[in-house]
C-alpha distance (Angstrom), angle and dihedral (degrees) to the residues before:
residue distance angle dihedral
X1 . . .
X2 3.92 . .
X3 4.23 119.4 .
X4 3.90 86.4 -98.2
X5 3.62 93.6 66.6
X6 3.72 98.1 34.9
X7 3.85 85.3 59.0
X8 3.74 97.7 45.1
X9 3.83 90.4 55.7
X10 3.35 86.2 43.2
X11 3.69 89.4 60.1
X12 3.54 102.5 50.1
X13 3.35 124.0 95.4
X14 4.29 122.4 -108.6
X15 3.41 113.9 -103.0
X16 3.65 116.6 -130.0
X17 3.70 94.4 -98.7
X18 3.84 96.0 44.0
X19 3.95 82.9 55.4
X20 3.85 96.9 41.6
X21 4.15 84.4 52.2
X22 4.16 92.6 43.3
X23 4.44 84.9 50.1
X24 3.84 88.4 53.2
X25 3.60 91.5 48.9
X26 3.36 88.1 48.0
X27 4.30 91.7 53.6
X28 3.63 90.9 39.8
X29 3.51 89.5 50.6
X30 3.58 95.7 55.8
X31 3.55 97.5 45.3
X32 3.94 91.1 47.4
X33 4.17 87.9 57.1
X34 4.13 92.1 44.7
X35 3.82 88.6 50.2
X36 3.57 106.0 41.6
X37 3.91 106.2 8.5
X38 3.57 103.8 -111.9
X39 3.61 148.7 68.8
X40 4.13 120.1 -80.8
X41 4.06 105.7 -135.7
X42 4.17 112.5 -127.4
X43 3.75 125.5 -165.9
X44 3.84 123.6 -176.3
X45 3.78 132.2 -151.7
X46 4.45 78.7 -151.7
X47 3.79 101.4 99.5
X48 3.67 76.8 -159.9
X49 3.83 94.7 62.4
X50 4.07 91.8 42.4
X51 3.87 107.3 53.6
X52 3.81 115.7 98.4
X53 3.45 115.7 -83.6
X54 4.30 154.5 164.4
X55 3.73 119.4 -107.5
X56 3.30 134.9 177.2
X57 3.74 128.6 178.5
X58 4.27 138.8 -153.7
X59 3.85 122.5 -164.0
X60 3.24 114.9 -165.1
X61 4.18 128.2 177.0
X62 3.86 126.0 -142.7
X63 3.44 111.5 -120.5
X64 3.93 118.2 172.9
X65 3.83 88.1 -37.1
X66 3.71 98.8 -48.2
X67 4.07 123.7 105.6
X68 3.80 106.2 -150.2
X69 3.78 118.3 -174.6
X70 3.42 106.8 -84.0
X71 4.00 91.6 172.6
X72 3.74 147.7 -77.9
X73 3.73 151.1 -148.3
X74 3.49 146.1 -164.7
X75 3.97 154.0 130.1
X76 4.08 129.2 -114.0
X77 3.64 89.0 -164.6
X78 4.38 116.0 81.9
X79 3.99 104.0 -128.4
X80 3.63 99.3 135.4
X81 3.68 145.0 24.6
């Protein structure tokens, strides 16, 4: 895959089941770390879901209908998929 098309997927926007399957991830991800203390690795056959790419991430918690802050996460700058 040449730059051109990395940056043209790159540019398109997630459909909603590549976004549904980056939030579970994202959930299984954090219960992986609180259970064993460390980060699960992922790898996609999506070329979508393996370019380079920001994140950022909120947790919130329920509490009698409300969603306060709980905390969050994330990087600007494209370093991994």
């Amino acid at each position: 895959m040449t730059q051109s098309d990395q940056h043209e997927i790159a540019s398109q926007p997630l459909t909603l089941e590549q976004q549904n399957a980056l939030l579970q991830m994202a959930r299984d991800a954090i219960t992986h770390f609180v259970t064993h203390g460390r980060t699960p690795q992922y790898q996609s056959d999506d070329p979508a879901l393996s370019q380079l790419a920001g994140v950022f991430v909120t947790l919130r918690t329920k509490t009698k209908g409300e969603l306060p802050l709980r905390g969050c996460i994330g990087r600007v700058e494209a370093e991994r998929p």
